[in-house]
N, C-alpha and C positions, 0 to 999 in steps of 0.2 A: 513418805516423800519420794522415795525411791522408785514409788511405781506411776508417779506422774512423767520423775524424768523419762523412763523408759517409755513412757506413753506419747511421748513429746517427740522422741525419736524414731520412735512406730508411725507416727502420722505424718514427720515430716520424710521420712523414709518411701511412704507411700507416695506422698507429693511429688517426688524425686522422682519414681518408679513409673509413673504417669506422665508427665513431664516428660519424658525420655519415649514413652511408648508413643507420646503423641509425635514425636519426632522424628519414629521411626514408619509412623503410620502416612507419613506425607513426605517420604523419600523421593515419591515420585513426580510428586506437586509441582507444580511450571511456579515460581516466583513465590516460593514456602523458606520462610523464614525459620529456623529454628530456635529454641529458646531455651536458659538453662536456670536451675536451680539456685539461687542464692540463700545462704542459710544464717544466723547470728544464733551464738550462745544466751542464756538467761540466767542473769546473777540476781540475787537479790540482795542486795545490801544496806545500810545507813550510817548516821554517820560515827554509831557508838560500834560497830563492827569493826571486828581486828582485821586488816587487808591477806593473814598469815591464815585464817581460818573461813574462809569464807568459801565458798558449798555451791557450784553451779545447779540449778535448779532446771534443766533440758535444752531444746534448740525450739528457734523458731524457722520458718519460712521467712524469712525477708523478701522476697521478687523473686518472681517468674521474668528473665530480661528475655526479651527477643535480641537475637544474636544478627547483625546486618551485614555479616560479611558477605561476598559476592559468590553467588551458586556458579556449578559451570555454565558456560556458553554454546551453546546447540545450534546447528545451522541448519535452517530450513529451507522450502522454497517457497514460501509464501514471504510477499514484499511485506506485509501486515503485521507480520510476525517481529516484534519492535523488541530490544533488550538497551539494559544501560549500564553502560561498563562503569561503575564509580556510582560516584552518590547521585541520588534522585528517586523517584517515584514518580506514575504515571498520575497523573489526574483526570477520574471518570466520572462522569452524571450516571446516577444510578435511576433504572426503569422504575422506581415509584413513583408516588405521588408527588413526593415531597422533590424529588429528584436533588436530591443532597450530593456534593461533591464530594467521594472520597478517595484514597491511593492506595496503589499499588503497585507493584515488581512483576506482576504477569503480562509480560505486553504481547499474547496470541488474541489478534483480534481480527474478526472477518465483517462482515458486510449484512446488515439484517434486508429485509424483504421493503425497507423504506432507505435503503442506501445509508447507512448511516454507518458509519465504524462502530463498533461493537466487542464489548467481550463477551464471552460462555453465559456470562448473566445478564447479556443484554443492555447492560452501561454503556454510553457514549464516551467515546473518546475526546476530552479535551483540547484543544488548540485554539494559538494566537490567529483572528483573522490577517489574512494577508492581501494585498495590491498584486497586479497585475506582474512586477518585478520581483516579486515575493518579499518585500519589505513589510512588517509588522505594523497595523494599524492600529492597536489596541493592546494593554498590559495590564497587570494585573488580577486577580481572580475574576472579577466583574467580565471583565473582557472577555472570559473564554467564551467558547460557540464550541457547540457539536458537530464533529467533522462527517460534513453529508458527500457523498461523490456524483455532481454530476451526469443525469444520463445521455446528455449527447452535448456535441458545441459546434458552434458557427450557424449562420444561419443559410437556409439553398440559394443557390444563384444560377441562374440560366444561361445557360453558353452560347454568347455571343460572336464568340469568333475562334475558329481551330485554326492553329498555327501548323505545318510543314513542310522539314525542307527536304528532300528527293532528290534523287540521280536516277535520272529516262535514258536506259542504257540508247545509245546511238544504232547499237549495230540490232536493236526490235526490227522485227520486220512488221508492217502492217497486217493486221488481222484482216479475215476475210468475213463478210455479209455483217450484218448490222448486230448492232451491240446486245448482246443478251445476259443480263447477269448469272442465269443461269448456265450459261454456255459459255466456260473458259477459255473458246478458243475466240470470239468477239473481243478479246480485250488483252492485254501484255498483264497489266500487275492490277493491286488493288491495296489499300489500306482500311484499315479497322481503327476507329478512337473512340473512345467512352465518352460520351458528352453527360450533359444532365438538361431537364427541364426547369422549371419555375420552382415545383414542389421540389428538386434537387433529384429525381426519381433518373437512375442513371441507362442513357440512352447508346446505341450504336451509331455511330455515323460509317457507311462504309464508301468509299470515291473507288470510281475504276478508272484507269487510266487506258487510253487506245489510240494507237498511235495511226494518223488519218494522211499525213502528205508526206513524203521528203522528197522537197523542193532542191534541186541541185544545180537551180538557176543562178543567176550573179545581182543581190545576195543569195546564196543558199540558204534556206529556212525549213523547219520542220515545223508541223502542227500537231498536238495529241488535243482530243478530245476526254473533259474528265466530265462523268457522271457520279452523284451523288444520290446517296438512301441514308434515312434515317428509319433504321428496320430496315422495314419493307416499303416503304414510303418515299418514294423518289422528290429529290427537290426540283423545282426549277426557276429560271434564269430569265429577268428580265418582262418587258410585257406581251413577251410573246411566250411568256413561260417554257420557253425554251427545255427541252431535258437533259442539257449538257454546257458546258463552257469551253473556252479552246483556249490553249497557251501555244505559246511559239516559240521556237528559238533560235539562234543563227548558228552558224558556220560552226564558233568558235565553241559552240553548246550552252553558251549564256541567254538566260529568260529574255524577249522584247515585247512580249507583249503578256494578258491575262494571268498575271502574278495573285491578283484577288479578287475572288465573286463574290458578291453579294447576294445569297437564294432567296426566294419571293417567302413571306410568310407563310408558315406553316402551322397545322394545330399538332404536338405530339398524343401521341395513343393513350386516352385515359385523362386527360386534360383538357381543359376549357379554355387555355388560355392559348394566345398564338403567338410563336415566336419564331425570331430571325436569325439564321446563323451565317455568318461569310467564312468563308475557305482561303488560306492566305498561304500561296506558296511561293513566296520571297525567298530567292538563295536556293531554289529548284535550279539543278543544270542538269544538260543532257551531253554524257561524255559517256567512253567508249567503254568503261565499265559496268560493272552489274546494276542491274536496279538496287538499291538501297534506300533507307529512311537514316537521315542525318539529326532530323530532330521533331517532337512531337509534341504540341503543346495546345491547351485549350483554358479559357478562362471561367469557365463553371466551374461550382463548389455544390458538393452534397451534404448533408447532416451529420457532423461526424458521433459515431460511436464510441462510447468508452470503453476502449481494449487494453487498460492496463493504470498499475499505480503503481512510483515508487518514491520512497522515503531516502532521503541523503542525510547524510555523518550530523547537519546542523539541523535537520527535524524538519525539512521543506518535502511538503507533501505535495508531489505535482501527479498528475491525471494526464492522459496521453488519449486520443480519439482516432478513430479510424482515417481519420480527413487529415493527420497530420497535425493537428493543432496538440497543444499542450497548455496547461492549466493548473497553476498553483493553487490551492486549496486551503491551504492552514501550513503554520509552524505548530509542530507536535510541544506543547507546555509540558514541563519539569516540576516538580515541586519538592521542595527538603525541607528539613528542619532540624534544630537548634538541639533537641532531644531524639532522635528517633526512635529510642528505646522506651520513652515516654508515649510514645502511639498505643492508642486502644485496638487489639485488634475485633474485628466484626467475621471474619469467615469468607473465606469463598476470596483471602489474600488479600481484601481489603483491611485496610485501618484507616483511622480518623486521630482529628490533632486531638490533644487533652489540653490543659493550664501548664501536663508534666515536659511533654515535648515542644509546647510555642507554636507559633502559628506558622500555616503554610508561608515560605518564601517561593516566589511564582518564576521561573526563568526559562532557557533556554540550553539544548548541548552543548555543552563545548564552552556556556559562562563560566564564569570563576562560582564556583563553589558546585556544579553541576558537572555527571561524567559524560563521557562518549554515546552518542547515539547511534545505533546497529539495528539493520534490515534483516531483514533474513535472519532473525535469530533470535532464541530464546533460553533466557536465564532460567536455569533446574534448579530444583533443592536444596541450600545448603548444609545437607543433610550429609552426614559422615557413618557411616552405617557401623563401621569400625570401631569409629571413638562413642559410638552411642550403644553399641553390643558392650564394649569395656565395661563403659559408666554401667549400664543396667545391672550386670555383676557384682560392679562395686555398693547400687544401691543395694542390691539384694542381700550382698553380704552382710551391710551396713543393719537391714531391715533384721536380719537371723540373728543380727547380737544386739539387738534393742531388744528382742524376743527372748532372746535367753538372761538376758539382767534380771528383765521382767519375773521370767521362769526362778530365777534367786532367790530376788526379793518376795515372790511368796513363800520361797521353799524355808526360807530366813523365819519370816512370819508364823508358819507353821511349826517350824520348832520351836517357837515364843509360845503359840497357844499350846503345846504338848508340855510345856512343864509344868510339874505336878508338887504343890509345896511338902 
């Protein structure tokens, strides 16, 4: 009997010993859970047994528990890179067939080649879809969606009108011979705006400005003449298609007259389509300081691109585009449960519910019974490399005197067959 118990103790010794290597083989594991050894004695008794005599008979393995306490906290610089301080699990669609939902504590996840959030094994990231305010349209498992990122937003718009306001220093002197873009000395100043066409395709507009009279009559008035290109491509004015417009001002340097042009239809370069742009310089004066630009504005819009993601404390996923706009995408879903130690694991940091742990409960950061949610960061290992060096010792030591019982009880045995009547 005595070489079962010891036998009993040799295998669950090894149990142990594994157990603990597995533990220490995933120290460095992003959202590795560790797990530990549970053991119970083996009686065998009934009920004519005296309670004074009774004979343990080895140990068994009871559970292998996964141990959930929270690994450290690593800060990175990827926005993607999700951690949960407190209870929860992520919830992913996993890249099979079946695309089964299951959880996890690894939240490094990048971007696959169809925009989709992803982890190392290509599972979607789960999330509540959201409205335009980022309010939750949909709950419970059913409801999630895989969070895809947008590649551009807004739609193009064609610039119909550039706004600016200017200061035409007084003391310019008028340029001499006719206007030559080319030739800096035909003109005082000149401004540059970014326009867009139809396809949103972004264009220059550049205006020169040239200062043509100063009238020092009674009113005294000044006139500048502005010219306009888009490129290379000169506008012009009116149906005499004029290659310039003129403003004027008085005494005091205030606009009276050609505050805004309207330019003749044009076709821009590489487009079919033709379009109109007016020049609106309201709040243009001309005082005795420098030429300056007071303000610059234009109402076309181009396609914006997606230049960035980030994730905030309550799980709202917003998307950020070249053009300025912004873009909620999903609330990042939670998931706990009732057992967690009851989870089956599957590898690769996932687990699935069992009957042992209960069913997913679906929520959000920062609900009640769900922890903190963090960017830029990732839970490591709850691996103790110390207390798992100990333990291995301890089994070890534990395993060498199972061993040598062992070594007894034959050496016992052997003096039993050596007697000689």
């Amino acid at each position: 009997m005595s070489f079962y118990t010891s036998l009993s103790g040799l295998k669950a010794m090894q149990n142990d010993m594994s157990v603990i290597s597995h533990n220490l083989a995933n120290v460095a594991t992003t959202g590795f859970k560790k797990s530990r050894t549970d053991f119970a004695d083996v009686i065998a008794s009934n009920i004519s047994t005296s309670p004074t005599k009774m004979v343990g008979s080895g140990v068994v393995v009871k559970a292998n528990r996964q141990q959930f306490s929270e690994g450290t906290l690593n800060s990175t610089s990827n926005s993607l890179d999700l951690a949960v301080s407190g209870e929860g699990f992520f919830a992913v669609k996993t890249a099979s067939a079946a695309g089964t939902v299951v959880y996890t504590r690894n939240g490094g996840f990048q971007v696959d080649k169809n925009r989709y959030v992803v982890d190392a094994q290509g599972s979607q990231l789960q999330v509540y879809p959201v409205d335009s305010s980022g309010n939750v349209t949909a709950t419970g498992l059913d409801g999630l969606i895989g969070l895809q990122l947008p590649e551009t937003s807004g739609s193009p718009v064609a610039t119909g009108n550039v706004e600016l306001k200017l200061n035409l220093s007084s003391s310019a002197a008028i340029p001499a011979g006719a206007f030559d873009r080319n030739n800096a000395s035909t003109y005082n100043n000149s401004t540059a705006t970014t326009v867009y066409d139809a396809q949103g395709n972004a264009m220059t507009m550049t205006s020169y400005y040239a200062r043509r009279t100063n009238n020092a009559g009674t009113p005294a008035t000044s006139d500048w003449d502005v010219y306009s290109f888009i490129g290379n491509q000169p506008l012009t004015v009116g149906t005499g298609k004029a290659d310039h417009s003129t403003v004027t001002f008085n005494e005091q340097g205030a606009m009276t007259a050609g505050a805004k042009t309207t330019y003749n239809a044009f076709t821009p370069i590489g487009s079919t389509q033709t379009q109109t742009v007016a020049l609106d310089l309201a709040g243009t004066s001309q005082l005795g300081t420098p030429f300056s630009v007071d303000k610059r504005s234009q109402n076309g819009q181009f396609v914006g691109q997606l230049s960035g993601v980030s994730v905030d404390e309550t799980g709202i996923i917003t998307a950020s585009f070249s053009n300025g706009d912004t873009l909620a995408l999903g609330k990042v879903a939670l998931a706990n449960f009732t057992t967690p130690a009851g989870l089956r694991q599957l590898g690769s940091s996932y687990f699935e519910a069992t009957g042992v742990s209960g069913g997913a409960k679906v929520g959000a950061a920062g609900e009640n019974g769900f922890g903190k949610l963090m960017s830029g960061t990732l839970e490591g290992s709850n691996v103790d490399i110390t207390e798992e060096l100990v333990n291995l010792i301890a089994a070890q030591r534990n395993f060498q005197a199972n061993a040598k019982a062992l070594d007894t009880a034959a050496q016992v045995s052997q003096s039993i067959f050596n007697i000689r009547a």
